[in-house]
C-alpha positions, 0 to 999 in steps of 0.5 A: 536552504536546498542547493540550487543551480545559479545562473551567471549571465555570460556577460560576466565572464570570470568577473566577481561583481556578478548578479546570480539568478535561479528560478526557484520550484515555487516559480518566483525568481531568486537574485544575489550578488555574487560578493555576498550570496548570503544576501538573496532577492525574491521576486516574481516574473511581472514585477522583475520584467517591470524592473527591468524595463524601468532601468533600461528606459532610464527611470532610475537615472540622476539628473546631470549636475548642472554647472555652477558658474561664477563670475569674475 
């Protein structure tokens, strides 16, 4: 694999839990954990701009557990 340039948000700072990103010469975009670079995610614009906004709307959020009461 040729030698790319990651991108680290600036969010990260000196953190080792980072999420790296590359946009690749054949334009699709490259994700990997910064704890196991060796693992890389290919994916294009549209679909990550798709993923993206699903998170931030909450998409993927689990349900609040609902309280189990019991009486006395």
């Amino acid at each position: 694999m040729p030698a790319y340039q990651w991108r680290t948000s600036s969010y990260s700072g000196d953190a080792s839990n980072c999420v790296n990103l590359l946009i690749a010469p054949d334009g699709t975009i490259r994700l990997r954990d910064s704890k196991v670079p060796q693992v890389i995610v290919a994916t294009g614009p549209h679909a990550l701009q798709h993923f993206i906004k699903a998170v931030v709307s909450g998409a993927f959020e689990r349900p609040e557990p609902s309280a189990t009461h019991t009486s006395g």
